[in-house]
Short mmCIF file of the C-alpha atoms (twelve columns), coordinates in Angstrom:
data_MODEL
# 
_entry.id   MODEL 
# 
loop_
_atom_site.group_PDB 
_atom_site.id 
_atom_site.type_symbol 
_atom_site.label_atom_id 
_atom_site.label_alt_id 
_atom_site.label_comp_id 
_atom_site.label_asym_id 
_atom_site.label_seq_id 
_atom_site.Cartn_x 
_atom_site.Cartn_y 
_atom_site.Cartn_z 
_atom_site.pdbx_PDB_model_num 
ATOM 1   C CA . UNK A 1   75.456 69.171 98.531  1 
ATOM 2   C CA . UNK A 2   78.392 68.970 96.886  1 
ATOM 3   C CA . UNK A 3   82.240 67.342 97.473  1 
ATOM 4   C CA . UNK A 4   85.389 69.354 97.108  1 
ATOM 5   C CA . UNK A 5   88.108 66.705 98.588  1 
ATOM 6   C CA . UNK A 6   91.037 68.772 99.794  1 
ATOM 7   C CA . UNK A 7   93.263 66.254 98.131  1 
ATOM 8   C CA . UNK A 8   94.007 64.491 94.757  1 
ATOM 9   C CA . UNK A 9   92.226 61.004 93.799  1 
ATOM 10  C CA . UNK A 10  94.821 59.040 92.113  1 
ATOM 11  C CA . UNK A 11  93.684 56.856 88.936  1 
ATOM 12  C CA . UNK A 12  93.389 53.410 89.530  1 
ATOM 13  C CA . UNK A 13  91.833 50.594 88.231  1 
ATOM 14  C CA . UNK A 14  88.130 49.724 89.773  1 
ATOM 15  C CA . UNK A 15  89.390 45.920 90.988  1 
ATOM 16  C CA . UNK A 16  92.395 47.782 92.662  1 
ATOM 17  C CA . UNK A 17  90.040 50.001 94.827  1 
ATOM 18  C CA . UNK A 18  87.831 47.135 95.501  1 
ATOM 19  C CA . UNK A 19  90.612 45.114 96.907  1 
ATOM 20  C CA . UNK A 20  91.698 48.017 98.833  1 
ATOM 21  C CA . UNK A 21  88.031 48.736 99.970  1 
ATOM 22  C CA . UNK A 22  87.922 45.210 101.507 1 
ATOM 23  C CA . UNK A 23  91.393 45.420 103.344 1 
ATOM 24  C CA . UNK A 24  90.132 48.669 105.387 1 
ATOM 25  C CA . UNK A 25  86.926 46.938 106.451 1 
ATOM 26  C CA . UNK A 26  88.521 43.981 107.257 1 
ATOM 27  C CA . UNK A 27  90.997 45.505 109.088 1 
ATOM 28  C CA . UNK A 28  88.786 47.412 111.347 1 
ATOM 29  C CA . UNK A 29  86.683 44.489 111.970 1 
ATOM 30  C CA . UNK A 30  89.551 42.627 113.027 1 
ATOM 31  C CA . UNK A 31  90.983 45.481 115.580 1 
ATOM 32  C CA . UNK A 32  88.308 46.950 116.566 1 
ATOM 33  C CA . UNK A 33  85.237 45.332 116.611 1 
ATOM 34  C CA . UNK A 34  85.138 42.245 118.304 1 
ATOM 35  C CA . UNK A 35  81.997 40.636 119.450 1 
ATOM 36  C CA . UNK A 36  81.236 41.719 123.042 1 
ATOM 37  C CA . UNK A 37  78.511 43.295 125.210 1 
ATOM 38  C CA . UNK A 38  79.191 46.641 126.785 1 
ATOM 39  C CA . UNK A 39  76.856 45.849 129.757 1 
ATOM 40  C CA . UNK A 40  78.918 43.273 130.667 1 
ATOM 41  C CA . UNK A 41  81.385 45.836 131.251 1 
ATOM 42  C CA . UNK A 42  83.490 45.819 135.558 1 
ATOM 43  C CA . UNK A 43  83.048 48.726 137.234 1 
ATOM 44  C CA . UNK A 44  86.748 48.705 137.057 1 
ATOM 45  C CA . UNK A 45  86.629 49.295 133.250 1 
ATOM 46  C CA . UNK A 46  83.843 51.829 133.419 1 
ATOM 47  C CA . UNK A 47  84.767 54.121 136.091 1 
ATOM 48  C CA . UNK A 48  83.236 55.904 138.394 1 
ATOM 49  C CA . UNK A 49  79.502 55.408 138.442 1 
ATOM 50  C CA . UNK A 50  77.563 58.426 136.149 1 
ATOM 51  C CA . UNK A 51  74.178 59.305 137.030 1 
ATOM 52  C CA . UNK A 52  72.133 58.504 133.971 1 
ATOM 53  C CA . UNK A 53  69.636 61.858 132.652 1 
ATOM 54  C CA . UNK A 54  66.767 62.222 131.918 1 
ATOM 55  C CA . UNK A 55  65.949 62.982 128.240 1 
ATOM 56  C CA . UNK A 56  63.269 65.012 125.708 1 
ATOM 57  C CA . UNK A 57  63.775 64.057 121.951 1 
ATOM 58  C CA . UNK A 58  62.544 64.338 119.291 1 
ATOM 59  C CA . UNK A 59  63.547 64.319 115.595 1 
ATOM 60  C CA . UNK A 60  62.274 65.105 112.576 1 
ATOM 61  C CA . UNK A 61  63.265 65.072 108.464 1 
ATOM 62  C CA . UNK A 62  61.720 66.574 105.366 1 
ATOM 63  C CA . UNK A 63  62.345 66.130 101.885 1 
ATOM 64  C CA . UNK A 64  62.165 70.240 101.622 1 
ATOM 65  C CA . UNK A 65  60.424 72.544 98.939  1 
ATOM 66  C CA . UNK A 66  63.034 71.818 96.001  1 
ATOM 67  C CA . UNK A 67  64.473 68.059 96.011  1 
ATOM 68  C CA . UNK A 68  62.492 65.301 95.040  1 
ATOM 69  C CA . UNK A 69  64.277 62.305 96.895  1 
ATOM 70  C CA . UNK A 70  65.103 62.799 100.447 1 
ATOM 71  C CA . UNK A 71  68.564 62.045 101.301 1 
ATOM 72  C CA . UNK A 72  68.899 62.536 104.981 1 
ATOM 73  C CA . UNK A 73  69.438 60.049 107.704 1 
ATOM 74  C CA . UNK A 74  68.703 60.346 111.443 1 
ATOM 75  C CA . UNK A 75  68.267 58.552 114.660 1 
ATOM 76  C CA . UNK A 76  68.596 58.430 118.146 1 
ATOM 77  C CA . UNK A 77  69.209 55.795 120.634 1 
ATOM 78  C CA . UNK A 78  68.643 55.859 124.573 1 
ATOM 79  C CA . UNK A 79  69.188 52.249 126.255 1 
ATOM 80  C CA . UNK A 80  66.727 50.906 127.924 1 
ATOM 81  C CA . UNK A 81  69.495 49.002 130.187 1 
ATOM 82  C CA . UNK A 82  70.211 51.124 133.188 1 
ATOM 83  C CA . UNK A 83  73.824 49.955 133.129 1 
ATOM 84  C CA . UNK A 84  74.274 50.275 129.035 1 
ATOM 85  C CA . UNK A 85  73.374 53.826 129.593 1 
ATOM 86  C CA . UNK A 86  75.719 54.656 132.061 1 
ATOM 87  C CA . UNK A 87  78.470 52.725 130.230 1 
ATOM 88  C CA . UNK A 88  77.595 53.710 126.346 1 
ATOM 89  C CA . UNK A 89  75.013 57.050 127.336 1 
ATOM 90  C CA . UNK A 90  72.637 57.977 124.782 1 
ATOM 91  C CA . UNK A 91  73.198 58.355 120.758 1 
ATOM 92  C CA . UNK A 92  72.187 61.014 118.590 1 
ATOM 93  C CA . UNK A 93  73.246 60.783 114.843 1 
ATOM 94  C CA . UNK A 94  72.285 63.058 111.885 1 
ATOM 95  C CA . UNK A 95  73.543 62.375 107.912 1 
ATOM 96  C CA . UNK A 96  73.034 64.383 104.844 1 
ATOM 97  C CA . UNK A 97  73.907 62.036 102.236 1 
ATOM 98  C CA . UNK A 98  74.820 62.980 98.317  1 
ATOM 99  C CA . UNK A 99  75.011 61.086 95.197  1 
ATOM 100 C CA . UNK A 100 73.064 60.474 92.153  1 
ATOM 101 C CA . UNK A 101 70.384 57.815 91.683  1 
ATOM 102 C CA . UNK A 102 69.347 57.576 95.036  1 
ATOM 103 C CA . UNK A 103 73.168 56.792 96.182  1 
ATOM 104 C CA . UNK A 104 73.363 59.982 98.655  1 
ATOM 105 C CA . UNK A 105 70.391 58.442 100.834 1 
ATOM 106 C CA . UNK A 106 72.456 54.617 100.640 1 
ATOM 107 C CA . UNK A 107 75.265 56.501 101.810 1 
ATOM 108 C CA . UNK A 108 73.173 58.179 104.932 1 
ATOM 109 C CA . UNK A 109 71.900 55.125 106.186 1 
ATOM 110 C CA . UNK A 110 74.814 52.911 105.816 1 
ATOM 111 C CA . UNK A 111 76.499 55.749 108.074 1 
ATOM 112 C CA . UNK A 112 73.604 55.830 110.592 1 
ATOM 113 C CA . UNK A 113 73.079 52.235 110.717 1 
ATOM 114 C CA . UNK A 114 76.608 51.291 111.114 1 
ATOM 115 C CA . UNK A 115 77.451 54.394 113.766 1 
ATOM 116 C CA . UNK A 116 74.506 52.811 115.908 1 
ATOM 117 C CA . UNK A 117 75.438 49.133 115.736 1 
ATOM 118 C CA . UNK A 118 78.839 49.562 116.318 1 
ATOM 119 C CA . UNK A 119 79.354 52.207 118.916 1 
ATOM 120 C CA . UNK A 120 77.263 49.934 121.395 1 
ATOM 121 C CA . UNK A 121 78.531 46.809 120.124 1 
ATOM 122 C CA . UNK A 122 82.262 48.146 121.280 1 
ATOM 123 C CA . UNK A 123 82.794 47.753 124.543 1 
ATOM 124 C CA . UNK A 124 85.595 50.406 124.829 1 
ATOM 125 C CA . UNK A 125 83.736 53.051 127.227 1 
ATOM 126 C CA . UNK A 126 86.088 55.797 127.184 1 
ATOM 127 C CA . UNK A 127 83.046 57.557 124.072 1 
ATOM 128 C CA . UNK A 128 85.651 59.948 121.758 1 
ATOM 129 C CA . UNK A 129 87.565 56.203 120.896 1 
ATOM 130 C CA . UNK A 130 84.181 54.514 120.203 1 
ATOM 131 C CA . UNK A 131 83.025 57.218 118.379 1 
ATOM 132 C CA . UNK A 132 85.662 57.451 115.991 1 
ATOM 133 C CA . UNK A 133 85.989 53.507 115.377 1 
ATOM 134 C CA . UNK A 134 82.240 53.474 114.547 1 
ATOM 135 C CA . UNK A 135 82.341 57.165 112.134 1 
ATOM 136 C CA . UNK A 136 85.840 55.470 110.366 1 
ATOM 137 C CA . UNK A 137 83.988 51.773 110.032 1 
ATOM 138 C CA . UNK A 138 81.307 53.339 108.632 1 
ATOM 139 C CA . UNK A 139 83.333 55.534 106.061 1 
ATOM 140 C CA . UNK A 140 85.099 52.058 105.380 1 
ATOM 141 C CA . UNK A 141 81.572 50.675 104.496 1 
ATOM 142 C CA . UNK A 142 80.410 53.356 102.199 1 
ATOM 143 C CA . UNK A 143 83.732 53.448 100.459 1 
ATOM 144 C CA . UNK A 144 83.732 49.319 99.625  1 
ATOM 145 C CA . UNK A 145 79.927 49.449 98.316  1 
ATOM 146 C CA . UNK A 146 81.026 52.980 96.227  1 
ATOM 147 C CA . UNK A 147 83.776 50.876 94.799  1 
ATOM 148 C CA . UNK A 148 81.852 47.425 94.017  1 
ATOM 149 C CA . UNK A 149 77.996 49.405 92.531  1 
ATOM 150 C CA . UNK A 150 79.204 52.047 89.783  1 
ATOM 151 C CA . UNK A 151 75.329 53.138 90.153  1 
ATOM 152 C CA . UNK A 152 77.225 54.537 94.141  1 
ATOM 153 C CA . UNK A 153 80.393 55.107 92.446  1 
ATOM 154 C CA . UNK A 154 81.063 58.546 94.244  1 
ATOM 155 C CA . UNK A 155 78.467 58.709 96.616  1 
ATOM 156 C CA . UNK A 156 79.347 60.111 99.915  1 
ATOM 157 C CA . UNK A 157 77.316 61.574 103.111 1 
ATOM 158 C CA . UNK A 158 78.385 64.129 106.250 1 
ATOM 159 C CA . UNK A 159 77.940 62.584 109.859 1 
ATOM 160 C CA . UNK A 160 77.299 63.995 112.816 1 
ATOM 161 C CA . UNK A 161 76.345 62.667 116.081 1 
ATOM 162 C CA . UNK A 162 76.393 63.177 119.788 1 
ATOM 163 C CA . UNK A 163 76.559 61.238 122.955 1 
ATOM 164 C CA . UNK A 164 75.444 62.409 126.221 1 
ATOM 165 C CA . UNK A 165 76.720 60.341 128.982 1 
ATOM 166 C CA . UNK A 166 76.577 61.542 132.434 1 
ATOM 167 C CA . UNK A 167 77.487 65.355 132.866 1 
ATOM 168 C CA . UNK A 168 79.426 65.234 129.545 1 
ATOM 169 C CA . UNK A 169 78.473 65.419 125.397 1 
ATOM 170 C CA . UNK A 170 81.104 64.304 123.420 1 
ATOM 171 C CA . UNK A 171 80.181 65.424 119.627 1 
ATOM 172 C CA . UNK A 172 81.835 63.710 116.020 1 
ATOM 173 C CA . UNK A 173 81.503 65.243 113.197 1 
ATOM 174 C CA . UNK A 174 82.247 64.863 109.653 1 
ATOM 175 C CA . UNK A 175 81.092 67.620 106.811 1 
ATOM 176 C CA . UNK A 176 79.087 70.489 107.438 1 
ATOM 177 C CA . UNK A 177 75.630 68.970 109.416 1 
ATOM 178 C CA . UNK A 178 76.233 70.901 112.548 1 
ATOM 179 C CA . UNK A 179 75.645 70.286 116.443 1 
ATOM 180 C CA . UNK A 180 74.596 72.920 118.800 1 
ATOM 181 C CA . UNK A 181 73.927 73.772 122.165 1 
ATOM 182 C CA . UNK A 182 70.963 75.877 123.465 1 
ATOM 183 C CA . UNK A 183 71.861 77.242 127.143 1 
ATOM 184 C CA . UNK A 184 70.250 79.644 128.745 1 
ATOM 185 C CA . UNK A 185 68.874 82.252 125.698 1 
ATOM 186 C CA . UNK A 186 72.133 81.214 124.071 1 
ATOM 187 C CA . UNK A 187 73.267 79.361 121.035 1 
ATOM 188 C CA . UNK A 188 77.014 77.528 120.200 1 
ATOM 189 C CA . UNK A 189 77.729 75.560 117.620 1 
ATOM 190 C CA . UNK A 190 80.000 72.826 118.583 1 
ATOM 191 C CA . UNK A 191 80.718 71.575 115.546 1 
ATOM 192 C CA . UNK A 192 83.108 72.275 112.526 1 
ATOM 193 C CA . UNK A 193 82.250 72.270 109.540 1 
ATOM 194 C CA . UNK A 194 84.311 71.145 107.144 1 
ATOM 195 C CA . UNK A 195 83.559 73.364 103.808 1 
ATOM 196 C CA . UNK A 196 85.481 75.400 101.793 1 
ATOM 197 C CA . UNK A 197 83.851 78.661 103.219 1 
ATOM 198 C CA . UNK A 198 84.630 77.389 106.534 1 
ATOM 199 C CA . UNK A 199 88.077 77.016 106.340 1 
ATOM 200 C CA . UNK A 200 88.326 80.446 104.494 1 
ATOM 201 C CA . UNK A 201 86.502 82.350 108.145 1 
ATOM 202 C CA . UNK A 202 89.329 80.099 109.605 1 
ATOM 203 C CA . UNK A 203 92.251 81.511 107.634 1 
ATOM 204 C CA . UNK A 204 91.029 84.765 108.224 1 
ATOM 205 C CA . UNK A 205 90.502 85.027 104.397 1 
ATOM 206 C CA . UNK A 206 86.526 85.782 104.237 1 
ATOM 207 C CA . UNK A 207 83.722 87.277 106.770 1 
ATOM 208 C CA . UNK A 208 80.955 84.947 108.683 1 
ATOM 209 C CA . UNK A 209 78.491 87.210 106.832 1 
ATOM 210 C CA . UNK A 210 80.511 86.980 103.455 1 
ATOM 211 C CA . UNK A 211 80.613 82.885 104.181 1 
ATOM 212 C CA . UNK A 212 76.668 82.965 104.299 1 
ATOM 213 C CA . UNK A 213 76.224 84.154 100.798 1 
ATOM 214 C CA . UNK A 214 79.057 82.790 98.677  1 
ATOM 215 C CA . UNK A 215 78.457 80.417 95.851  1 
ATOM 216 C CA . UNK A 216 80.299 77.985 97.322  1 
ATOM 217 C CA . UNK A 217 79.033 78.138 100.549 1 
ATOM 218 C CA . UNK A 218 77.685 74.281 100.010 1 
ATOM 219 C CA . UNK A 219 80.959 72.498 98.880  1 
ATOM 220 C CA . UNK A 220 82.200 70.653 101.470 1 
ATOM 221 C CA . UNK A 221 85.814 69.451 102.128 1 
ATOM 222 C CA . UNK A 222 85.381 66.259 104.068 1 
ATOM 223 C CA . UNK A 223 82.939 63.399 104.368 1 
ATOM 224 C CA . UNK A 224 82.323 59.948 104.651 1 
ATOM 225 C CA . UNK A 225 83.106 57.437 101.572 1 
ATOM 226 C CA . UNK A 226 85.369 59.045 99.645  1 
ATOM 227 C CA . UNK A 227 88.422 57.699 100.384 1 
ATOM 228 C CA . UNK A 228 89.455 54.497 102.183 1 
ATOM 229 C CA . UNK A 229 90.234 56.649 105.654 1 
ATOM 230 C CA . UNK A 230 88.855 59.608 107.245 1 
ATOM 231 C CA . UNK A 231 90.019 62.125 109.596 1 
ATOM 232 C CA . UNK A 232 86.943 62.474 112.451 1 
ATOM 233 C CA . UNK A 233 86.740 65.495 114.792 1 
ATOM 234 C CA . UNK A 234 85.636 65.196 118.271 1 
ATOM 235 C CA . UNK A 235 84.386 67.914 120.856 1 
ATOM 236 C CA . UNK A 236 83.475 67.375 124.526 1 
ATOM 237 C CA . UNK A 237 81.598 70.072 126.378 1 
ATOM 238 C CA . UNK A 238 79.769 69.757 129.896 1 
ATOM 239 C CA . UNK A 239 76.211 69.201 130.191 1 
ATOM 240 C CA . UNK A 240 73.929 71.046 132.669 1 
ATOM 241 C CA . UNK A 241 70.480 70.920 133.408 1 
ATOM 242 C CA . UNK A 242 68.045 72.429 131.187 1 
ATOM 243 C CA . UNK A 243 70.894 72.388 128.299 1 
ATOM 244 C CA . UNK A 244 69.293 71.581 124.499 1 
ATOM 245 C CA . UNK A 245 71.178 69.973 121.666 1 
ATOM 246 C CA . UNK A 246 70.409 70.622 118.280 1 
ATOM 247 C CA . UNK A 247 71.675 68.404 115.302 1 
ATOM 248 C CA . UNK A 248 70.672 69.325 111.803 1 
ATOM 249 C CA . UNK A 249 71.915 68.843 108.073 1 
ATOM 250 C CA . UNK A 250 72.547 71.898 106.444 1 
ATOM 251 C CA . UNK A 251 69.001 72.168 104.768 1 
ATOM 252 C CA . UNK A 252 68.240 73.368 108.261 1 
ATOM 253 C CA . UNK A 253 70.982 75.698 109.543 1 
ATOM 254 C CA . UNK A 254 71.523 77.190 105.925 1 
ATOM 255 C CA . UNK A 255 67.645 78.440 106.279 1 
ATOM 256 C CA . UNK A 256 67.978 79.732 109.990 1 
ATOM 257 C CA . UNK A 257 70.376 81.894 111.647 1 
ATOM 258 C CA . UNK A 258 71.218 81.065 115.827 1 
ATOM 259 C CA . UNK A 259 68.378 83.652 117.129 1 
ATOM 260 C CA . UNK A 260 66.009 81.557 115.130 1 
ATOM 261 C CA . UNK A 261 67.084 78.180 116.034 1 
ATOM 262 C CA . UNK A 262 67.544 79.585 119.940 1 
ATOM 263 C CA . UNK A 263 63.896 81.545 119.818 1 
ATOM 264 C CA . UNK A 264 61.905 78.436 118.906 1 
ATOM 265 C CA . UNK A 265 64.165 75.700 121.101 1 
ATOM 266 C CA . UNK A 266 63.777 78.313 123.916 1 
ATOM 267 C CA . UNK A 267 60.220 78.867 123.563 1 
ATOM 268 C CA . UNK A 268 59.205 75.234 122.953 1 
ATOM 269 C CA . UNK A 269 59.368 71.356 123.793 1 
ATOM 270 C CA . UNK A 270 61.550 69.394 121.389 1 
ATOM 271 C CA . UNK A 271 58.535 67.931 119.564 1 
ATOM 272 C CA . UNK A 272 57.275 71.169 118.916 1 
ATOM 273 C CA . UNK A 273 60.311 72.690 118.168 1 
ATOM 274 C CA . UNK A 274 61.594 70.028 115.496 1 
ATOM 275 C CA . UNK A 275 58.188 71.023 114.014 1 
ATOM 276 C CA . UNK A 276 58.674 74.422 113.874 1 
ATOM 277 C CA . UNK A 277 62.179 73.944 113.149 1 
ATOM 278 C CA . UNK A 278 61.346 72.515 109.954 1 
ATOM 279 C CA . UNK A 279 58.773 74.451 108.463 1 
ATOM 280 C CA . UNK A 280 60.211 77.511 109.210 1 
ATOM 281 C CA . UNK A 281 63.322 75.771 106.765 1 
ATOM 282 C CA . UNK A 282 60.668 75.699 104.542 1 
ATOM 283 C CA . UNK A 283 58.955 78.862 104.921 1 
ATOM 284 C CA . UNK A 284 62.034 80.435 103.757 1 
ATOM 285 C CA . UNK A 285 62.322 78.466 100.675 1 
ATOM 286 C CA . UNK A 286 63.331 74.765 101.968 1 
ATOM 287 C CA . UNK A 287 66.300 74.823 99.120  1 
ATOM 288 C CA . UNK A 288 67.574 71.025 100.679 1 
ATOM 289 C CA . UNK A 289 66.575 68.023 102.667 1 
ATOM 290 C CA . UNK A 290 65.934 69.682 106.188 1 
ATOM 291 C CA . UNK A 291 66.337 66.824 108.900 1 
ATOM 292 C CA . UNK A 292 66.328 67.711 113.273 1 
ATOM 293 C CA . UNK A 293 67.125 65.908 116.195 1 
ATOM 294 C CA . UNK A 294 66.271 68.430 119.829 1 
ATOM 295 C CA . UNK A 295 67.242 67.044 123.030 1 
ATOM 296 C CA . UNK A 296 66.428 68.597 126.074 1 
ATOM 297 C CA . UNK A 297 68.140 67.429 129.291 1 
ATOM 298 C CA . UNK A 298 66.896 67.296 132.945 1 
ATOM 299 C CA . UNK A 299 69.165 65.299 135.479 1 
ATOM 300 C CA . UNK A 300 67.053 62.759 137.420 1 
# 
């Protein structure tokens, strides 16, 4: 994957980013992320009560037919705690990192570490705020250890992740590792990426199907590390039973089109699926790191 920022970097000296690194993470340690247990949380604060679902995962990465490091991240979390699930719901995070020597896969797991740790550490329940402190913390983190390791200098990685609470998913996303929704014999992706391709569909400039084969279908125009701050997008869509989520790097959905991702996630349990889901990525040439997460909801 490659970075095409959609603005200048300036030129300035390497101690000069590093002190400017270490204001932004301060900062947002200071304002945002206070020690404090969302379980802990009045019923005031949350809100009305949400019935907790009940979930199928599964997840799945592969280094792919052509790379010979994997550098993909992905996790999920689903409290245990009855009441941190209704508060917090359950975490799904996917990150296709980039870099040389090994830097793109630091990059991925800084983001997924630090997205998991802090979303639940915040207590804020109201999910698109949380979301976004955790995604711009995180993008604070890669930035400072780009800045202070010239062996990261420039190392970077997309984010994507989803939380299902309740009857809601609320979805962040940085770069162009996508999040979809299987309903019914149906696809959507609720994502947007943020590539150069993308943005020319959304100008009206260039076709879906001319967007697909371009050569520069796999530059991207925003991600995490950098720069110091990040813009984060957030989507909220409502959940109903029987619903699957998809999140994938684009190793995955540049392989498959939406009747192949909705054919086998229609046709098969999320285990199964991230299986098939991957080696079918492969089958038809596995040109990336190919990484899943399926999720499969039935309400209680």
């Amino acid at each position: 994957m490659e970075i095409f920022p959609s603005h200048t970097i300036h030129d300035i000296s390497t101690s000069a980013r590093i002190e400017q690194s270490h204001g932004v993470v301060s900062r947002f340690k200071q304002l945002f992320f206070k020690p404090s247990n969302p379980a802990s949380v009045t019923q005031q604060q949350r809100g009305p009560r949400t019935r907790p679902l009940a979930l199928t995962v599964a997840q799945r990465t592969d280094v792919g037919r052509k790379r010979q490091h994997n550098e993909d991240s992905v996790a999920y979390i689903i409290p245990k705690d009855q009441q941190l699930l209704e508060n917090k719901g359950a975490l799904f995070i996917v990150a296709d990192g980039m870099g040389g020597h090994a830097a793109g896969e630091v990059a991925s797991e800084i983001a997924v570490d630090t997205v998991c740790t802090l979303y639940y550490q915040d207590a804020d329940t109201d999910i698109p705020t949380s979301l976004r402190r955790a995604i711009q913390y995180a993008n604070a983190t890669i930035y400072q250890r780009a800045t202070e390791n010239t062996e990261h200098s420039g190392m970077g990685t997309t984010c994507v992740v989803a939380v299902l609470r309740g009857k809601t998913a609320y979805v962040a996303n940085v770069g162009d590792s996508r999040a979809y929704m299987v309903r019914k014999g149906h696809v959507r992706q609720i994502s947007q990426d943020h590539s150069w391709v993308a943005e020319q569909v959304r100008m009206g400039q260039m076709s879906e199907e001319e967007a697909q084969s371009h050569s520069m279908r796999n530059i991207i125009t925003r991600s995490l590390g950098p720069f110091p701050e990040v813009e984060v997008d957030i989507f909220v869509e409502p959940v109903e039973e029987g619903d699957a989520f998809v999140l994938c790097s684009d190793g995955l959905c540049g392989m498959l089109n939406d009747n192949e991702i909705t054919s086998i996630v229609e046709q098969f349990g999320p285990q199964e699926s991230v299986y098939r889901l991957v080696e079918y990525a492969n089958a038809q040439g596995g040109i990336d790191n190919i990484t899943a997460i399926v999720a499969r909801v039935n309400q209680r």
